[in-house]
ZAMARGU-4260 file (C-alpha; in steps of 0.2 Angstrom, whole numbers, plus 5000, padded with zeros to 4 digits):
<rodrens>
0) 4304/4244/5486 | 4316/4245/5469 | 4320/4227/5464 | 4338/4222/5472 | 4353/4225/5460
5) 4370/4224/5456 | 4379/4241/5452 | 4395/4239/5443 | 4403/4256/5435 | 4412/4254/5423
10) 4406/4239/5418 | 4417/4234/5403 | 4433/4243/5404 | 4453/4240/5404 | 4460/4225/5418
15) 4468/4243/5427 | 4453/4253/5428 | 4444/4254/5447 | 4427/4251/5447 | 4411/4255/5459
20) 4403/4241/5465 | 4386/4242/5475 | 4374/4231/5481 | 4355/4242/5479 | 4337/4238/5485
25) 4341/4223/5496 | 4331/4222/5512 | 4340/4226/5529 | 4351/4211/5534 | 4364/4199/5529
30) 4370/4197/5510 | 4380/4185/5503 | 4392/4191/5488 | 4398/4179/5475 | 4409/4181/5463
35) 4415/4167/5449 | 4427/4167/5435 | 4428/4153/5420 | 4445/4158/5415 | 4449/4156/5395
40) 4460/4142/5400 | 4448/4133/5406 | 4453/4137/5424 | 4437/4140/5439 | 4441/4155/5451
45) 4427/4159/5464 | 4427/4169/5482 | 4415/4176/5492 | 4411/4190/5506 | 4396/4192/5517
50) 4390/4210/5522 | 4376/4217/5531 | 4364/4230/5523 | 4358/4245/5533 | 4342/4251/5534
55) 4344/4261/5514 | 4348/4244/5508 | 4365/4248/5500 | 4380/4239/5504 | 4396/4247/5495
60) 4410/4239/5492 | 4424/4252/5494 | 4414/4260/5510 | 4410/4244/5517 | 4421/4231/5524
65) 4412/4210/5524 | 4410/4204/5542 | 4421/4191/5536 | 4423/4181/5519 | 4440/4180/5506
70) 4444/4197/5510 | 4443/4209/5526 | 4444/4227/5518 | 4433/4239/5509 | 4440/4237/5490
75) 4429/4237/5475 | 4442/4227/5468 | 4443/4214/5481 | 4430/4203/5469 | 4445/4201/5458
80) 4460/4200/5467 | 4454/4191/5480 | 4446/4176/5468 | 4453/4157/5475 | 4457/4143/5461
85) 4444/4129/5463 | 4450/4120/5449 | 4467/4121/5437 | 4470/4125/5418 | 4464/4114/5405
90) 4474/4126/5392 | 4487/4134/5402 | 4495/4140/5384 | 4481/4151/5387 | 4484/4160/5405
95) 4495/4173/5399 | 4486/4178/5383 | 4473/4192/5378 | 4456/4185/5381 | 4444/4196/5389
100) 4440/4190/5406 | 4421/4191/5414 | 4418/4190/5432 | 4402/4186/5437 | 4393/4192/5452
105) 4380/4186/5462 | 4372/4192/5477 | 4356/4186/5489 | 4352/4187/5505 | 4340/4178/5519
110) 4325/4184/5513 | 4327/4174/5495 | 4331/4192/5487 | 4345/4189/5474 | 4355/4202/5459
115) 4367/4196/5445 | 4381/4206/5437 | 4395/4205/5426 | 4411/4216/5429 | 4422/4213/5411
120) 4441/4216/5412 | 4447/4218/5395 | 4468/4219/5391 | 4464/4223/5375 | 4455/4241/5373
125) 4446/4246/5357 | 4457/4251/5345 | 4472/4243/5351 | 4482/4234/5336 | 4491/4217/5339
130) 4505/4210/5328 | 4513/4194/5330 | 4533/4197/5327 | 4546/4183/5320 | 4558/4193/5311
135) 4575/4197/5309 | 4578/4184/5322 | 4568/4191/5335 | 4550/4182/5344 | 4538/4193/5349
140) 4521/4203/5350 | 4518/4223/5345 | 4505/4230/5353 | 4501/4247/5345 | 4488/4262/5352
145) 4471/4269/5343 | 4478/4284/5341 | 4489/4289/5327 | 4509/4291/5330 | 4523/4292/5331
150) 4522/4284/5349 | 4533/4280/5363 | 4538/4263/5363 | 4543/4252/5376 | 4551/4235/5376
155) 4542/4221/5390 | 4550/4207/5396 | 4546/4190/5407 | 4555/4182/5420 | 4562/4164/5422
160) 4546/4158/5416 | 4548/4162/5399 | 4537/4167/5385 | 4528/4182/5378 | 4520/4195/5391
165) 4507/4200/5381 | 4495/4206/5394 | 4505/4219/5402 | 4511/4224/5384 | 4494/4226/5378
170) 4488/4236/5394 | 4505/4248/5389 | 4497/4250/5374 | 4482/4254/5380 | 4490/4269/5390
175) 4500/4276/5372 | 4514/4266/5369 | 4520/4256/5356 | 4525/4239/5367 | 4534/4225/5360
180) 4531/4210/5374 | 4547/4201/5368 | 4551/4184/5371 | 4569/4177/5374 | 4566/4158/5377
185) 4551/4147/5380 | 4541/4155/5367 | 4540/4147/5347 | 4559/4146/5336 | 4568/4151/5355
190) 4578/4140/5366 | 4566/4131/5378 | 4579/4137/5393 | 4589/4153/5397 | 4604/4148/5395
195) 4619/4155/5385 | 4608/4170/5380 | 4616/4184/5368 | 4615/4200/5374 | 4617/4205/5355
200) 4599/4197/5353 | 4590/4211/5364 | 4603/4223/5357 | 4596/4221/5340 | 4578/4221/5348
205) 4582/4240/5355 | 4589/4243/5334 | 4570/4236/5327 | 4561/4245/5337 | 4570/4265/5335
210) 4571/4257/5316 | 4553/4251/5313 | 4544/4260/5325 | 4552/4275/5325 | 4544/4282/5341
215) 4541/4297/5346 | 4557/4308/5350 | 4568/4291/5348 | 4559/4287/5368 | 4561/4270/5371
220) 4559/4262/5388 | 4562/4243/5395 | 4555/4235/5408 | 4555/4216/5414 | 4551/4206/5430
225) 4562/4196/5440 | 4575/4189/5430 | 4570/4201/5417 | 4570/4214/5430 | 4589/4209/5432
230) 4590/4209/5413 | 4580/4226/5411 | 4595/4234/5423 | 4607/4224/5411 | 4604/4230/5395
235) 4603/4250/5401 | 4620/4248/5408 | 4626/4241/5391 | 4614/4250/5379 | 4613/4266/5389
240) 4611/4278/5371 | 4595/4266/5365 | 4585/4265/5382 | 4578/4281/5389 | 4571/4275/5403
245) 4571/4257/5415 | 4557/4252/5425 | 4564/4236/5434 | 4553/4223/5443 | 4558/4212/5459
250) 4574/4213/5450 | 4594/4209/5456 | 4608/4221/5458 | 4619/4205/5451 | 4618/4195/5437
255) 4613/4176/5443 | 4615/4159/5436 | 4604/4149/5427 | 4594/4144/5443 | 4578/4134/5441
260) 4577/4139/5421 | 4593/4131/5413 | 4589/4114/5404 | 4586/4097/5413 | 4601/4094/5425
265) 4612/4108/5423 | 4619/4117/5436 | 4611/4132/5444 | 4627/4143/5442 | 4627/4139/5424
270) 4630/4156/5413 | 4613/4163/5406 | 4620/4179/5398 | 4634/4179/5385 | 4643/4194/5376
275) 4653/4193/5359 | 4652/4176/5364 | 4658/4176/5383 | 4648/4173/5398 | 4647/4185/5410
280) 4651/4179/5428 | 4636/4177/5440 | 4638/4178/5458 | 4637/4160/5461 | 4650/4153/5453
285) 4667/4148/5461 | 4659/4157/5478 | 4665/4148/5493 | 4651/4159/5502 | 4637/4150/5491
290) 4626/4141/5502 | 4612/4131/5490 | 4603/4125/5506 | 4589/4134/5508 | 4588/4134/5485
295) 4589/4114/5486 | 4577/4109/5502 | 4563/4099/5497 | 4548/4101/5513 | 4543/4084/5520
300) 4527/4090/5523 | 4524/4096/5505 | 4525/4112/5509 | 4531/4126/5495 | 4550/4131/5495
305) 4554/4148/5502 | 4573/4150/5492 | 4575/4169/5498 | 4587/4165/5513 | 4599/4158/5501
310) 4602/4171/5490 | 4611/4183/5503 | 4625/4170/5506 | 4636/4174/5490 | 4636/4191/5491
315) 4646/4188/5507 | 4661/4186/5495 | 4666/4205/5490 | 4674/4198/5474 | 4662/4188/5468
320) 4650/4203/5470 | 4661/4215/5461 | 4662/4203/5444 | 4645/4200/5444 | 4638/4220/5449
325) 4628/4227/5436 | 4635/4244/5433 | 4620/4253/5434 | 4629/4269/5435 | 4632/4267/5417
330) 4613/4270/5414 | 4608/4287/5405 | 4588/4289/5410 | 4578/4288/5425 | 4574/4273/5434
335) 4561/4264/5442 | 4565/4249/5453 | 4546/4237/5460 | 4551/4226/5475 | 4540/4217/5487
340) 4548/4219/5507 | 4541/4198/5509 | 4549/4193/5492 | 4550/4175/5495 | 4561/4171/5480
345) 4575/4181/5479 | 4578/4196/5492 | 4573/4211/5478 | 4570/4224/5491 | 4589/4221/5496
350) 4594/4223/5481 | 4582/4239/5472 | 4592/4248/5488 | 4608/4242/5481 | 4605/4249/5465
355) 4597/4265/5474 | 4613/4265/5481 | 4622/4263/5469 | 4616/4278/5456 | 4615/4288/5473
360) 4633/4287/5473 | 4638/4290/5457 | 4626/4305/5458 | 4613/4300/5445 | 4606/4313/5433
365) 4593/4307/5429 | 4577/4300/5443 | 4576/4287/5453 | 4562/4280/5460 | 4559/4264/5471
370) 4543/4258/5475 | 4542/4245/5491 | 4527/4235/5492 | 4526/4234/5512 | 4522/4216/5515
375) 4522/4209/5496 | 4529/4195/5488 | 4538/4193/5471 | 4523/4192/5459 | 4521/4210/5458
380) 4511/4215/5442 | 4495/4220/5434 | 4479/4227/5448 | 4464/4219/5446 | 4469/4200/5445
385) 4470/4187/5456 | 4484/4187/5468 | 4481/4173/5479 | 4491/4159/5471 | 4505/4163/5479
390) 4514/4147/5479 | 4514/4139/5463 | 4525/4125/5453 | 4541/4136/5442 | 4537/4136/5425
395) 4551/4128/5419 | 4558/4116/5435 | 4540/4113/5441 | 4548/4113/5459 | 4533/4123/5470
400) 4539/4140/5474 | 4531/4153/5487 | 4533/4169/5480 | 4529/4178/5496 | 4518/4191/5504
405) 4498/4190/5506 | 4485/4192/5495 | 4478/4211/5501 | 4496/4214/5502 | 4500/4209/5483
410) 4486/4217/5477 | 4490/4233/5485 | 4508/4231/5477 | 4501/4229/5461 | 4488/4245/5461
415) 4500/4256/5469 | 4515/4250/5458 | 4505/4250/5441 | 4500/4269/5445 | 4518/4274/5450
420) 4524/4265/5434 | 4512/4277/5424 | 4517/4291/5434 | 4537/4291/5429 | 4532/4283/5413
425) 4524/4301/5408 | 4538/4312/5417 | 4550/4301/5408 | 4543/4306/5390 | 4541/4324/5395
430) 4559/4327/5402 | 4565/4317/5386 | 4555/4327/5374 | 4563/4343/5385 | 4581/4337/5380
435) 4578/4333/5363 | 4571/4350/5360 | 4585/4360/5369 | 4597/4349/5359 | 4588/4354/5342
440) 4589/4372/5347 | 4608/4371/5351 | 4612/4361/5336 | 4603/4376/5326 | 4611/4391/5332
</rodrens>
């Protein structure tokens, strides 16, 4: 009988790339799967799955369902993204950063029979550049591809968290674009809150990267999550000659107060984006249809916060709807809108069909795309990570949020969103490199 193993193809790849997982040479019976994480900030991660060999031996994973453990389904993948936090951060500075991650996995069954593997997840591929960016004003990371240029670029942003998204930057990089992960607050020399931002501060960050990077046909794409999902839709409606294309996260079809992200104290309708100086009006303020009920309750029984419900109730007043619309039908590209149909922190699906709507009736020229994850939450992202934290503290107000949705459900968001995003990505360049090519032919004859 061959000696029991672990099967793990590829074994060292990118974070996004699927992998074949099979358990070989065990003896008829039950096995016990483990797998275990020591993340770089210092965080423990460990679930588990019990299966039942046949008579070959051979349990695989995305054949093979467990009879029960920390997931239900036949995924490969499910010994990542269905890994349960045993213990917390001891660097959380470090949680959002490049570091390779190295899952490892352990199987054995009744008969003393055991197999070790390691599965490695790396954000950053071979070849992939990294350069830290605090110039002209603006905080940030490039990530840059192997292959020569010029590139597309694309321009990544967070949410109300903050800080540099470096992950999903570097993974954009990994795929052939040029990706600036760029911070706007919470990051080193930026304000620690989003208030009072300057759209002229991402307007120059469009300006660096056609004038430094010079990408490829002048392509340059945006994309953000949440509030920078909001912010994504934003800036194409205001910028619409330097973005060519907007792939928009969980976001809103309105602009929004500060919220939970707005320094200690101030009021949640406090303006967060400013132009030539002026704020521009959010839906919540001077609405007598706001209700902060379900934004302020605090669960006797320590239970998370589920603020969704009270994000439908100012856009019962039409005006304060029309002042803080963003006028998406001002975008000149395709566009991409990411929404979980459980979002537990603001209702995005809602609002991804506003926008839909919207460009619909303004009879868009350009794609649009929306991608619903049936039964996910708002922390749609990268595949292959963890996604059963669902409620967590707010980075900024440390109040416990539920983000919504379920942990196969997420996961399935994030795999199916990340190969959609891809998908338009590469129509996106095509079409652009179409029109810029018909425009050089007309311009020469």
């Amino acid at each position: 009988m061959s000696h029991p193993r672990i099967n793990v193809s590829p074994r060292a790849a990118a974070v996004d790339v699927r992998r074949q997982i099979q358990l070989i040479g065990f003896q008829p019976g039950p096995i016990q799967l483990v797998a275990a994480l020591t993340h770089p900030d210092g965080s423990i991660w460990r679930s588990t799955a019990d299966f039942v060999a046949g008579a070959d031996g051979i349990v695989d994973l995305d054949v093979q369902a467990p009879q029960h453990g920390d997931w239900a389904i036949a995924d490969a993948m499910a010994v990542a993204w269905s890994l349960q936090r045993q213990s917390p951060p001891t660097d959380a500075a470090r949680s959002e950063e490049t570091e390779t991650l190295s899952i490892r996995l352990s199987a054995r069954n009744n008969q003393g029979q055991e197999a070790h593997a390691e599965l490695v997840q790396r954000f950053l591929v071979e070849g992939v550049t990294r350069r830290e960016i605090s110039e002209s004003g603006l905080v940030g990371t490039l990530f840059t591809p192997a292959t020569s240029g010029p590139h597309p670029a694309i321009i990544v942003m967070n949410g109300s968290g903050g800080g540099i998204p470096r992950q999903r930057a570097a993974l954009y990089a990994a795929h052939g674009y040029s990706a600036l992960a760029l911070g706007y607050f919470k990051a080193p020399g930026l304000p620690d809150s989003i208030g009072n931002m300057p759209l002229e501060y991402f307007q120059h960050a469009l300006s660096w990267v056609h004038q430094q990077l010079q990408p490829e046909n002048g392509f340059v794409a945006i994309t953000g999550q949440s509030r920078g999902g909001e912010l994504s839709l934003l800036l194409a409606s205001r910028f619409p000659d330097q973005i060519s294309a907007t792939i928009a996260y969980v976001p809103s079809s309105v602009i929004h107060g500060t919220l939970r992200a707005g320094e200690q104290g101030q009021a949640p309708d406090s303006p967060v984006w400013t132009w030539q100086g002026k704020p521009l009006p959010n839906v919540w303020q001077n609405n007598d249809q706001a209700d902060w009920s379900a934004f302020h309750q605090r669960p006797e029984n320590g239970e998370s916060v589920r603020q969704e419900p009270a994000f439908h109730t100012p856009m019962r007043n039409q005006d304060a709807v029309a002042a803080a619309r963003i006028p998406v039908e001002q975008i000149r590209g395709p566009v991409m809108l990411i929404s979980g149909t459980d979002d537990g922190f603001w209702p995005s699906s809602w609002y991804s069909e506003q926008v839909e709507k919207t460009l619909h009736d303004h009879q868009h020229a350009w794609p649009v795309e929306h991608v619903r994850g049936d039964g996910a939450g708002h922390a749609i992202g990268l595949p292959n990570l963890p996604t059963t934290l669902i409620a967590k503290p707010h980075p900024v107000a440390q109040v416990v949020l539920t983000g919504g949705g379920t942990p196969e459900a997420n996961a399935r968001a994030n795999t199916v969103s990340w190969s959609r995003v891809h998908e338009f990505l590469r129509a996106a360049v095509r079409s652009h490199q179409d029109s810029q090519t018909r425009a050089a032919e007309q311009g020469a004859q």
